[in-house]
C-alpha positions as CSV (number, residue, x, y, z in Angstrom):
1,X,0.0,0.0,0.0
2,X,2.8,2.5,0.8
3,X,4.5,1.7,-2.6
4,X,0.8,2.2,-4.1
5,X,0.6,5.6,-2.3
6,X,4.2,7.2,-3.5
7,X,3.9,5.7,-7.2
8,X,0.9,7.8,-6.7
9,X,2.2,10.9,-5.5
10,X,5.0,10.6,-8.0
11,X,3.0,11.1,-11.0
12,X,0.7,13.3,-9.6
13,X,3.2,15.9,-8.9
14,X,4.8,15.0,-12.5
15,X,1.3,15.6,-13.9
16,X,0.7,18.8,-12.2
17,X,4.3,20.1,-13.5
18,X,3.0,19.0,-16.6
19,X,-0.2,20.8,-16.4
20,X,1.3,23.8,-15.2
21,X,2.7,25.5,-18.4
22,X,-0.9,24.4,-20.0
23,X,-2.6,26.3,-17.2
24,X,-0.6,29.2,-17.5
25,X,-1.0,29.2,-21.8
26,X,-4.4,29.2,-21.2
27,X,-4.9,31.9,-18.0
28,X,-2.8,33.8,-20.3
29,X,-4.9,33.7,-23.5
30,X,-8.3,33.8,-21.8
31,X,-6.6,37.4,-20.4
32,X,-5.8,38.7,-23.8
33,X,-9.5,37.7,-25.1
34,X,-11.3,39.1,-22.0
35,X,-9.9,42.1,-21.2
36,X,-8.0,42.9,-24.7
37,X,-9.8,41.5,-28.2
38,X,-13.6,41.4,-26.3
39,X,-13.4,44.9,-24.3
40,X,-11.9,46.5,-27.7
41,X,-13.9,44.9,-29.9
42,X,-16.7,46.0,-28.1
43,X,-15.8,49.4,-27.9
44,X,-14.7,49.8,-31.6
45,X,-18.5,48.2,-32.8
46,X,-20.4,51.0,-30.4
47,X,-18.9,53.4,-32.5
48,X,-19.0,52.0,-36.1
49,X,-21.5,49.6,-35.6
50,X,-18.9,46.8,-36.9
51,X,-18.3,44.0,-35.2
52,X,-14.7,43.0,-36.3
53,X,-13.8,39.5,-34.1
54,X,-9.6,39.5,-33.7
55,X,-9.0,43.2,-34.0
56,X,-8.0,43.7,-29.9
57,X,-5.8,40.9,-30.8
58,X,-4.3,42.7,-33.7
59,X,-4.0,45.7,-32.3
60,X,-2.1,44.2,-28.9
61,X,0.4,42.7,-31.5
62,X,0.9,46.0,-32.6
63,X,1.5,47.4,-29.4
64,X,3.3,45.2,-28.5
65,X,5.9,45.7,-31.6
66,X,5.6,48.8,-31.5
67,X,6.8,49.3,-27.8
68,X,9.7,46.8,-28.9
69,X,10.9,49.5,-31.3
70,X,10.3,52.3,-29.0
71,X,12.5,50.4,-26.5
72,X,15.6,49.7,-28.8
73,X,16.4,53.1,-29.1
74,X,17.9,55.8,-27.3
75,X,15.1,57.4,-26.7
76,X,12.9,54.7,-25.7
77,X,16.2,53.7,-23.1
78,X,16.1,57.2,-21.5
79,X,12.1,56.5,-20.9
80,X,12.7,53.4,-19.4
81,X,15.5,54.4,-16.9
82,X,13.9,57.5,-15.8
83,X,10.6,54.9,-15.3
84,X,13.2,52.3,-13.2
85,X,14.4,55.0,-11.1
86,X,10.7,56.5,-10.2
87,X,9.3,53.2,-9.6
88,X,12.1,52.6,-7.2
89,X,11.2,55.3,-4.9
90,X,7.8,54.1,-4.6
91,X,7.3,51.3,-1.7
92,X,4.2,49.5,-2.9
93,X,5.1,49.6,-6.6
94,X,9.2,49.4,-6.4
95,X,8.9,45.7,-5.3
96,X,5.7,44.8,-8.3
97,X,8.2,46.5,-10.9
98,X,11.9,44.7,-9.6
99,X,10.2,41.5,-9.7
100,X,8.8,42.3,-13.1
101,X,11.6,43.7,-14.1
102,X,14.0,40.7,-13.0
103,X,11.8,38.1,-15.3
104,X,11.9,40.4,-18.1
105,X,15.6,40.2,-17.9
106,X,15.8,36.4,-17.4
107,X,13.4,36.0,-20.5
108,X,15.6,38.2,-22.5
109,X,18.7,36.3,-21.6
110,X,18.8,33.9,-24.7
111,X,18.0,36.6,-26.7
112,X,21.1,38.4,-26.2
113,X,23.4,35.2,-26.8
114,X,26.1,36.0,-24.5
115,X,26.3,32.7,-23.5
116,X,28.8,30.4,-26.0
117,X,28.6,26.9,-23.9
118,X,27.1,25.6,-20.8
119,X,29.8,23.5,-18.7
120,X,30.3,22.6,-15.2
121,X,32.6,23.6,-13.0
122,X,34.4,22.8,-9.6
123,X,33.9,26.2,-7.7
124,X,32.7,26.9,-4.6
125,X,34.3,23.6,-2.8
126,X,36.1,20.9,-4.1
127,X,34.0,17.8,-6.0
128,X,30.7,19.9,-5.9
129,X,29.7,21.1,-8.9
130,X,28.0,24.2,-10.3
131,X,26.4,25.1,-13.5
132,X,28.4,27.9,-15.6
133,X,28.5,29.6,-18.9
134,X,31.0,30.6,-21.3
135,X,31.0,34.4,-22.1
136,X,34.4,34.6,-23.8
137,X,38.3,34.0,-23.7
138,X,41.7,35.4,-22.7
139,X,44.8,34.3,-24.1
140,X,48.3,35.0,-21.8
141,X,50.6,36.9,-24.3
142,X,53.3,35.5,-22.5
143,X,53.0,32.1,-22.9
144,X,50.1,31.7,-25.0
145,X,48.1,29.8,-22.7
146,X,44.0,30.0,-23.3
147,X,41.7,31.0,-20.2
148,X,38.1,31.1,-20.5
149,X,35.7,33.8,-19.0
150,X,32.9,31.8,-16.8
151,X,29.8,33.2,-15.7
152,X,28.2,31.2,-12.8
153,X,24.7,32.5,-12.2
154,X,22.4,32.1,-8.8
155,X,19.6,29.7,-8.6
156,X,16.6,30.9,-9.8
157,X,18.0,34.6,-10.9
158,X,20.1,34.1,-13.4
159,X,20.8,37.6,-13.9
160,X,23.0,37.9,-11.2
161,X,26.5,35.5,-9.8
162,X,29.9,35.4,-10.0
163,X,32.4,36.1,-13.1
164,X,35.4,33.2,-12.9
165,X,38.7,33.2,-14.8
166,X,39.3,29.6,-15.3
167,X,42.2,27.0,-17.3
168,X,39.8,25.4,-20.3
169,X,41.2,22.1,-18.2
170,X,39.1,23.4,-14.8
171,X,35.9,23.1,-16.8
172,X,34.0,20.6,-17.6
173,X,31.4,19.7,-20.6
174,X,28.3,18.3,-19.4
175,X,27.1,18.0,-23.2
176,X,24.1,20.8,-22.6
177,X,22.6,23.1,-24.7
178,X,22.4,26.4,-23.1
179,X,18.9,26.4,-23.2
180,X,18.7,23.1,-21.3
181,X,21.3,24.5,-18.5
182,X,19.7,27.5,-18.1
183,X,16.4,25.5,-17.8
184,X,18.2,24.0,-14.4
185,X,19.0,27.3,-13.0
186,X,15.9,29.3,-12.9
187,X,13.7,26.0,-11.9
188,X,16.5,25.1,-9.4
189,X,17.4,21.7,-10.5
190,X,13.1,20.7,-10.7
191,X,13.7,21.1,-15.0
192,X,16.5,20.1,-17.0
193,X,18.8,17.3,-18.7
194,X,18.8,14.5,-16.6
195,X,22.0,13.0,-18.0
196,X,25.4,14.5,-17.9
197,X,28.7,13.8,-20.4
198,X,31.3,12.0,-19.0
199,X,33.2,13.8,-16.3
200,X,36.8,13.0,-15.6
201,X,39.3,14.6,-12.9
C-alpha cells in the first residue's frame, strides 16, 4: 500500500508540472481575449456599428511591436531608466516592478546570446559542482596559454553571480545546450537534462 501511495504521488506531482505550463498558456490567453480583443472589440463596434472579431488581438500585437521598437532606441532607453528610477522610490510599486523587471531580464537572456557553452565547474568547494557559462576567452601573451571567461549564475535569478577566470582544463562539458542548463537554474534543478557527459578529474 505505501509503494501504491508514492507511485501515486510521483506522478501526480509529474502531472501537475505538466499541467502547469498548459494552465498558464491558457490563464494567459483567456486574459488577452477578455480584457484585450472582447473589451476593444466591443468598444470599436459601439462606435461604427462593426463588429470585427480579432482586432484587440491585432491591435495588442501592434502594441506590442511597436513598444519593442520604442525600446531599442535611445530614446525609448532614456524612458525606461527615468521609469526604473521613479518606480524605485515608490514602496508598494518598487517591489511589483523589480520583480517584473527581473523576469523580463531572465526571459531576454537567450535573446542576447552572451552565452557560448554551458559546462560545469568545480567552484565553490572541491568535487561539488556548479552550473556555468562561457562568455568569452583570454589568451596570456606570455606564454600563449588559453583562459576562459565563466559566468556562474544564482539559482533561480540568473541575472546575477559570480564572473570566474578559469584554465579550459578546470571546466568541464556536461554535453548541454544552453537552453537546457539555463532551464536548471531558474527551476533550481526541478527542470532540466537528466543525464550529464562523461566527467573525468
Amino acid at each position: 500500500m505505501k509503494k501504491f501511495f508514492n507511485h501515486m504521488k510521483q506522478y501526480m506531482f509529474r502531472g501537475l508540472l505538466t499541467l502547469i505550463p498548459v494552465g498558464l498558456t491558457i490563464f494567459t490567453i483567456r486574459i488577452v481575449y477578455v480584457f484585450i480583443d472582447k473589451r476593444v472589440t466591443e468598444v470599436i463596434a459601439r462606435y461604427t456599428g462593426h463588429h470585427i472579431p480579432g482586432l484587440g488581438l491585432l491591435l495588442f500585437i501592434i502594441v506590442l511591436y511597436v513598444t519593442g521598437l520604442v525600446a531599442s532606441n535611445m530614446i525609448g532607453k532614456k524612458m525606461i531608466s527615468v521609469i526604473d528610477r521613479i518606480s524605485a522610490r515608490i514602496p508598494i510599486i518598487k517591489m511589483t516592478y523589480l520583480v517584473g523587471k527581473q523576469l523580463s531580464n531572465t526571459l531576454s537572456l537567450p535573446e542576447k546570446h552572451i552565452f557560448k557553452k554551458a559546462v560545469l565547474v568545480d567552484f565553490f568547494k572541491p568535487g561539488t559542482w556548479v552550473v556555468g557559462f562561457i562568455t568569452g576567452e583570454i589568451r596570456d601573451n606570455q606564454n600563449g596559454e588559453v583562459f576562459v571567461k565563466v559566468f556562474i549564475p544564482t539559482v533561480p535569478n540568473p541575472t546575477s553571480g559570480f564572473l570566474a577566470i578559469m584554465k579550459e582544463s578546470q571546466v568541464k562539458d556536461p554535453h548541454w545546450s544552453v537552453e537546457e542548463a539555463m532551464k536548471m537554474v531558474i527551476s533550481g534543478g526541478i527542470i532540466g537534462p537528466e543525464k550529464v557527459g562523461r566527467i573525468v578529474d
